[in-house]
Every structure is written in structure tokens, then in C-alpha cells.
N, C-alpha and C positions, 0 to 999 in steps of 0.2 A: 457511419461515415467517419472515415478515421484518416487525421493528417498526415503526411509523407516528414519525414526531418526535413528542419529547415535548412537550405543553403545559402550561402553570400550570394549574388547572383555576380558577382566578379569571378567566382568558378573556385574559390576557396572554400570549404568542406567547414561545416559549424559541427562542434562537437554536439549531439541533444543531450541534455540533461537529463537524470533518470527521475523517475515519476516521483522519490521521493527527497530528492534535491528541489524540485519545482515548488512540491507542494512546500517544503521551508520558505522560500522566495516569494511565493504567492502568500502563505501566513505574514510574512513581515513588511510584503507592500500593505495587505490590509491594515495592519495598524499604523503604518505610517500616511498613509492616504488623507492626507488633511488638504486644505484649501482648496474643495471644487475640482471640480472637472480640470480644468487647466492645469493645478498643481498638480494633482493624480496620475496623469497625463505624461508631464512632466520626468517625474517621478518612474513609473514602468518605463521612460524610454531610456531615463541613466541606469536603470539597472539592469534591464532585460537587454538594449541595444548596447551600451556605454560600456560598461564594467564588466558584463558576461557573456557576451557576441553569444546568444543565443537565437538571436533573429535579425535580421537585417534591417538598416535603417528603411528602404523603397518598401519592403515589404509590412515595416511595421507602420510607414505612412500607405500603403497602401491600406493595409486592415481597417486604421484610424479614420479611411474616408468612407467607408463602408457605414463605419459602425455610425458616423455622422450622417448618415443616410436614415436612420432606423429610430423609431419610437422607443425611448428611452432610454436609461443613463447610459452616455454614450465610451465612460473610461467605465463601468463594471462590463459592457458589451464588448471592449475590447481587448480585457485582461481576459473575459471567455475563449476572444477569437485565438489568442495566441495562445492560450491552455490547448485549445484546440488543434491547431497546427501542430505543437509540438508531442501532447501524447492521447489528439482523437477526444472521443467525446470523455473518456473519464478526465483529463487534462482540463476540458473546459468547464466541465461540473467543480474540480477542485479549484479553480483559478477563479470561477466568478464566486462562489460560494464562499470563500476562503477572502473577496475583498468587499464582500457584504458582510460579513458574518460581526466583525470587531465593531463596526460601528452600529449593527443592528441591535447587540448586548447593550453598548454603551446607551443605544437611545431609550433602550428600553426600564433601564433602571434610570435615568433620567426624568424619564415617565411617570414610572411610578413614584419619586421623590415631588414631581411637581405636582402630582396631583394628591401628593398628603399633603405637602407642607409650602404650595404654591403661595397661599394668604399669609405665612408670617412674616413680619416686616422684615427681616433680613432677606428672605429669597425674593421678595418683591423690591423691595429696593435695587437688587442686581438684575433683575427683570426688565425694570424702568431704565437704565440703562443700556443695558443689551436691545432694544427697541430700536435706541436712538442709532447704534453701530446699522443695525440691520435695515435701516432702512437708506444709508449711506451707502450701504453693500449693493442693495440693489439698484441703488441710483447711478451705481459704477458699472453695472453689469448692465444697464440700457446705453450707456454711452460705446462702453465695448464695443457689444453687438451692431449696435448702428452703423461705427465707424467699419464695423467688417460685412454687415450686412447691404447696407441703402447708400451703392453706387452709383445707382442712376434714377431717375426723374420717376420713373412709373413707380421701382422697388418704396422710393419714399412716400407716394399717393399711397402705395396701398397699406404701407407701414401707418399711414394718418386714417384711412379709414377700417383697418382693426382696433384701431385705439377707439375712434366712436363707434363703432361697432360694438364692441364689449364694453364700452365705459356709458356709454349716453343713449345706447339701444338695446344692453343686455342681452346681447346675442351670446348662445353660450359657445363656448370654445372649441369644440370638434367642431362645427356649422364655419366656424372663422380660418381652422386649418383646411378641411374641406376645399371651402371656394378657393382658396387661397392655390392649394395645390393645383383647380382644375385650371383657373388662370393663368397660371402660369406653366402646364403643361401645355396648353392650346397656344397660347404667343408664342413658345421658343416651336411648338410644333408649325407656328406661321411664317417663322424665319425671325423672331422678331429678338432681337442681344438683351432684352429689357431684366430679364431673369435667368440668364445664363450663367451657370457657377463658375468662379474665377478656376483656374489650375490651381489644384493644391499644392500647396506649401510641398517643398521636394525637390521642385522643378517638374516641365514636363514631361522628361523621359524617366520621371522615377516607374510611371505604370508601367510604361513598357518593358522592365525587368524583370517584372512579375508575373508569373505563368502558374497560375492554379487554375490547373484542369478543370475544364467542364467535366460532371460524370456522363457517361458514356447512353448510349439511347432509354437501355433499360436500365439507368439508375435513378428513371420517377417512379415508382413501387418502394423503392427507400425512402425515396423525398417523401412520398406520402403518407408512408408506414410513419416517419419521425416527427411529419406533422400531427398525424393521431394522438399518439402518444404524447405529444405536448399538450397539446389543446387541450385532450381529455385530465389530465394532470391540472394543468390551468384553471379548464370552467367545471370540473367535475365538483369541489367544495362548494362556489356559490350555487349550483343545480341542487346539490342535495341540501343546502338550508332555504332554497324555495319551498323544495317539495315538503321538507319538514316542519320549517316555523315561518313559512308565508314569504309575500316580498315586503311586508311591513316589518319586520322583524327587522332588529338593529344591523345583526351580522348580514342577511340579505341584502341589505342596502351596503354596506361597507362593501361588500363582497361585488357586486355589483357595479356599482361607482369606480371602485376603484380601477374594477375590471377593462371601465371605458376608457380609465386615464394611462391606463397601460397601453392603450392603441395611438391615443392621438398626443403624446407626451413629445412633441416633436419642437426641436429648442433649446432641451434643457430644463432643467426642475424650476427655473424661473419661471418661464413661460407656461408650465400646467401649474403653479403656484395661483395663477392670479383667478384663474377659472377654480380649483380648489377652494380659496380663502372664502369666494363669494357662497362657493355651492353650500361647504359646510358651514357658513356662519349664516347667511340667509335663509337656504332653504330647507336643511335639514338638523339646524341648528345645534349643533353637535358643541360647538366652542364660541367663545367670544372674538373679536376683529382680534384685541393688545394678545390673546391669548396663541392667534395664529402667529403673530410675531415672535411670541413666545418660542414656537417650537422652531420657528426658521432659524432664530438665536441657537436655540441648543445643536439643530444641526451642523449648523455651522461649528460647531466648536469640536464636534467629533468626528472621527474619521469614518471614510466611504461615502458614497454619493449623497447629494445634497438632500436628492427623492427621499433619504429617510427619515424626512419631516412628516412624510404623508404616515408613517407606521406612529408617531406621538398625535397624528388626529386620530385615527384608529382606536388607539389606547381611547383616549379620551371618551370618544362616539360611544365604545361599551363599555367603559368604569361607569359613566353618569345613564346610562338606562341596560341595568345586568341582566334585566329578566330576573331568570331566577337562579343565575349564578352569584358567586359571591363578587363585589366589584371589583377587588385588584383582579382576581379568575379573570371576568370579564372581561377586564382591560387589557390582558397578557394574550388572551386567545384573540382580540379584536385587534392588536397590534399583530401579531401572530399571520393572524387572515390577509390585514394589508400586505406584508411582505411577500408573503405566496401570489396574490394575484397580480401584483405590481412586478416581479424579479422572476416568477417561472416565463413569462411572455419572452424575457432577452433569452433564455436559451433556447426558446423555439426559432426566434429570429436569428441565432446563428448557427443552431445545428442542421436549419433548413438555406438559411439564407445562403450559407461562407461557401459551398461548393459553387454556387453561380454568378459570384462577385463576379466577376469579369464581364458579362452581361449587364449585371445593374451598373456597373459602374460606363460603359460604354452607350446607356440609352441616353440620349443629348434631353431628351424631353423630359425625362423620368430627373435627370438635373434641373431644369427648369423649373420645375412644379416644388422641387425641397428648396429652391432659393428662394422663388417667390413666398413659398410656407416662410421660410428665415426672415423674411422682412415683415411678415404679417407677425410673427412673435417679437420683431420689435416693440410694434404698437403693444401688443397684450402687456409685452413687460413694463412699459411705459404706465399701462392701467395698473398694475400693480405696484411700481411704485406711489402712483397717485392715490391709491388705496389706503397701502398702510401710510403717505405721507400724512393724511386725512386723518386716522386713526393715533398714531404719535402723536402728533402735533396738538391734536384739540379735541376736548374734551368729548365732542359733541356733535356727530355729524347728522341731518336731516337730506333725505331724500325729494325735491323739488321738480314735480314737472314743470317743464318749457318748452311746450307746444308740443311735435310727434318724441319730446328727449326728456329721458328723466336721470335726474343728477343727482348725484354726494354730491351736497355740500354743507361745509365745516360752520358752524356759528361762530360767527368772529369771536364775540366776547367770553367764548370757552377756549378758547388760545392758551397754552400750556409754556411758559417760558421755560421754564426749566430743559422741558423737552426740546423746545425748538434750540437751546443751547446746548444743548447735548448732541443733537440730530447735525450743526452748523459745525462744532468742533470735529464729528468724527469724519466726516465730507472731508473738512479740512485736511484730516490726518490721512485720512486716501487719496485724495485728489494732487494736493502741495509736497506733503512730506513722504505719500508713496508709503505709508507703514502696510504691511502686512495683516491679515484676517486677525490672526490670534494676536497682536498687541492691541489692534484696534476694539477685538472684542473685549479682551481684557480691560483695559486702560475705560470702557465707556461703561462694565459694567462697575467696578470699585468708583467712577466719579459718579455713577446713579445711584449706589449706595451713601455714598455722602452726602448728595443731596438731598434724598432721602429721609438723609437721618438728621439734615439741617432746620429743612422745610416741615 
């Protein structure tokens, strides 16, 4: 399946760029790709729309709603889409690859620095710090999402019961996307506005300038043939460490897990964070709660999508049980593994998906069902804020049931001031003064070193 050149759709002709002018462009948004989805976002649109009229704004907001349709990171699915368009599936191998690739290096030696020299008091001390930003971070990104999510009456019900749902019934997180989807595909299929997705940002005649062909009767024998060939690329590693070293085996399960969180990632790396934090610290005990913060910290701080936090649990999962590799080995092939199972799924979803956009994007119900999703990943981020706030904050959290509900909660007299001073100033510094990711991160991890080094 191979894109047509882009044109203006005002009937003015876009020069394409040749495959190896792209791939520069696509190398340099990758390392400059910092602050989340939105900055990323951002970013590809002043250079690819802004500065290089390489594609059109309707049509790069068309792609952008697309890609906001689909389970997982939804700026490396959309620097795919437009590799895509412009030079076909090698265009969108070099584009998504080229804006995972910097930050997946960066997280990885990351990785391995924290897992030699996480315990000595200078990297903990900048640790203890970095906590406190991160959990300010996410406390910004539930307020976001709300304000853009839970418009009306029902969206916010169901936004409150994801949150007890995952928080106070443990329900795990695909079962909460799930209903959440079927909900809301059955009301807008009943006539009902409750979960109807607004017009995208554009305007509404931006779709209608956009005309990427349906393929023609017999281009499902493609679609199929490229779905194979994904898939099998995809699940073909974790099948063969079933068949090899069990499903107990550390890679099996890394392989696996991750493999779910590639499906129902829908939200934002926020929102499978919080199903993440619990799975790997409760049930498969891979890392500590402060440790999961840990890596949200680092992500944060390097460039490409958030998600690759999930490749420094990885690391972690096989450094501390290698078998009988050697551990950093271990750690590099287990960080290695998550990346494949997590980032091969967006190329399937767009070398299958981007010929029928026009379709998904015109099903009213098939909208309904990802908004309603959208408000139920309120709640979940909401859980995960309350999570690591629980974690930061106090020493000492105990599990309590109360009645069909079981709860975190914090023992008061393990209350951590430092933290909660650190956690109040950095809110501050996003909320009031509006700083940016990297000053914030900066500026909380040298004042957790200080105190640190006071206390």
C-alpha cells in the first residue's frame, strides 16, 4: 500500500520531498520530541505543515483524528501516518522508527545507570525529587483530559465509576476500556448526544477536503496479506518463548503483558500507566511503587513517546530474574522485547488502518464508543494519580477492606513532609507559573537533592 503525493487541497501542488530529505526531518523531530504527546504533536505540525508545506494542515488534522482513534502512542502513529503518505510503507517504517529510536537509546542507558547506581545517595536524592514533579505532572494531565473529556452528565458518571472500578474493585483495565467502549457505542447507536465526539479542532469542513481513496473491491487480499505479516512479526517472538521457555518464564510474561497493553492503550500512556504500575508492582512484582515513578521521571525527561516507560519496566522485569543470562544481557533483551511488542502493533494499525480512514472516521457510533473510552480514562488517570499520590507522599501504604471495596490507604503518621513539599511546590510551578516539563523537572530534581543531602 503506497501513498499518492500530497497536495494543498486549495489545488496548489506540494513539492514531496525525496526519501532522503524525510528521513533527515524525521531523524531531527526524533530527538527533538520532548514534552508528550502534545509538544510532539506540536512540533511535527511547525515543521512538516509550517515551515516545509509538505502536507496540508486538514489533512494533517485529518490523520491526527485517526491516529487519536487507535491504541497507542498516538504522535509516533502519526509521524507513521504521514511517512506514509508521503513515500508509502518505507516512508512510514523510516518516520515511526526514526521517532522512537532517540528516546528508546536514551531510555535504555538510563536503565541501565539506574539499575547499577539507583541506591547511591546522589542518584536517589535526584530521584526523591523527580517523584515529586511527576506526580504534579500527572495531576495536570487529569485535569486536561477532563476539561476536554466529561462534557456532559453521563461522560462524568462513567468517568467516577472507572475510577472505583479500578481503584476500590480492581477491575483490571482492558475489562474497563471494554465496557466503556460497548456503552457508549450502544447510546450514540440509541440516538443518545451523551458520548458523541465534539468536531475536531480544524473546523468542520476540514474532513471534507480530504479525499483518500477507499482501495478498490479487490484491495482486501492486501489488507489481509499486510495484516499477516504484521501480526505474525508482532506475536511471532512472544509464541516462540512460550513454546521454548514456558509462560512462566520472565520474557513470556513481559512478552505477553505487554502484548495486551498494546491493544487496549487507549488514552495515552497515562491511562495504561495506571493498569501498568499496579500489574507490575503487585502482581508480577517486577519493581517497587517509588521505582515506577522512577521511570515515569526518566521518561519524561527524554525524547519520544511517553510509553517508553514501559521498555525501563522491561529492563528491570529481566535485569533482577536473568535465568541464565547474564543481568545487564537480560535487561537489554527484556527492554529490547517490550519495544517490539509495544511499537510493531502501530505499524499494523496504520499500514492496515490509513487506506479506510474515511470509513472509521464517518462511523458516528464507532465515535461514541472512543469518547465514552475517553471519559472512562479519566477516571483510571485519576487512579493513578492517587496512586503514586499515595506512594510520594507516605511512607506506608496498607490495603483495607470496607465491605464489597478494598482500598490503599496511607498511614497517616508515615507522612513524608519533605515530599509533600516538594509534590505542593511543583503543582505550584505548573498550575500558577505555567513552567514547562523540563524546568519543572529540573528545578524538583536538584531541590530533592538538597534536601536530601540536608535531611
Amino acid at each position: 500500500m503506497t501513498g499518492a503525493p500530497v497536495t494543498v487541497e486549495t489545488g496548489h501542488p506540494m513539492a514531496r520531498p525525496s526519501l532522503a530529505a524525510a528521513t533527515a526531518v524525521w531523524g531531527r523531530i526524533g530527538l527533538l520530541s520532548f514534552g508528550g504527546p502534545a509538544g510532539q504533536i506540536a512540533l511535527m505540525h511547525r515543521m512538516l505543515v509550517e515551515e516545509r508545506r509538505w502536507i496540508s494542515e486538514p489533512r494533517f488534522l485529518h490523520a491526527l483524528n485517526f491516529c487519536m482513534l487507535l491504541p497507542g502512542p498516538e504522535a509516533q502513529q502519526l509521524a507513521t501516518y504521514v511517512g506514509w503518505l508521503l513515500h508509502g510503507v518505507r516512508g512510514g517504517l523510516i518516520a515511526g522508527l526514526l521517532f522512537v529510536l532517540p528516546g528508546a537509546v536514551a531510555m535504555l542507558a538510563l536503565s541501565v545507570a539506574y539499575a547499577l547506581y539507583g541506591e547511591t545517595p546522589l542518584v536517589a536524592g535526584l530521584f526523591f525529587g523527580l517523584k515529586a514533579a511527576v506526580l504534579a505532572i500527572v495531576v495536570q494531565a487529569v485535569v486536561r483530559i477532563a476539561g476536554r473529556a466529561l462534557k456532559t452528565g453521563p461522560a462524568k458518571l462513567l468517568a467516577a465509576a472507572a475510577f472505583v472500578a479500578i481503584f476500590a474493585l480492581h477491575v483490571p483495565f482492558p475489562l474497563i476500556v471494554l465496557a466503556a467502549g460497548v456503552i457508549g457505542y450502544l447510546a450514540t447507536r440509541a440516538g443518545s448526544d451523551a458520548f458523541r465526539a465534539g468536531a475536531p479542532h480544524g473546523g468542520a469542513t476540514a474532513a471534507a477536503d480530504l479525499h483518500i481513496n477507499d482501495p478498490p473491491p479487490s484491495a482486501w487480499r492486501r489488507t489481509v496479506a499486510t495484516a499477516a505479516v504484521w501480526l505474525a512479526l508482532w506475536l511471532a517472538p512472544t509464541a516462540l518463548l512460550f513454546a521454548l521457555a514456558g509462560p512462566d518464564d520472565v520474557f513470556s510474561r513481559i512478552g505477553a503483558f505487554f502484548s495486551v497493553m498494546a491493544v487496549v492503550t487507549f488514552g495515552g500512556a497515562y491511562a495504561v500507566l495506571a493498569y501498568v504500575a499496579q500489574a507490575a508492582v503487585s502482581t508480577y512484582g517486577w519493581l517497587a511503587p517509588g521505582e515506577m515513578l522512577d521511570g515515569l521521571g526518566l521518561a519524561e525527561t527524554t525524547p519520544g513517546p511517553l510509553i517508553l516507560v514501559l521498555q525501563f519496566v522491561g529492563f528491570l522485569a529481566a535485569f533482577r530474574d536473568p535465568g541464565g543470562l547474564a543481568p545487564l544481557a537480560a535487561g537489554v533483551a527484556g527492554a529490547g522485547l517490550t519495544l517490539w511488542v509495544t511499537f510493531v502493533p502501530s505499524f499494523l494499525w496504520i499500514f492496515v488502518g490509513a487506506p479506510y480512514v474515511e470509513r472509521v472516521r464517518g462511523n458516528a457510533a464507532l465515535s461514541g464508543a472512543l469518547a465514552a473510552v475517553t471519559a472512562a480514562v479519566v477516571g483510571v488517570i485519576l487512579n493513578l494519580a492517587v496512586w503514586f499520590g499515595l506512594h510520594v507522599v507516605f511512607r506506608t501504604v496498607e490495603r483495607v477492606a470496607v465491605g464489597p471495596l478494598t482500598l490503599d490507604l496511607p498511614v497517616l503518621g508515615s507522612l513524608d513532609p519533605a515530599a509533600l513539599a516538594l509534590s505542593l511546590a511543583a503543582a505550584v510551578a505548573i498550575f500558577r507559573f505555567r513552567l514547562g516539563l523540563v524546568p519543572v523537572l529540573a528545578g524538583s530534581a536538584l531541590a530533592g537533592l538538597a534536601l536530601q543531602t540536608l535531611l
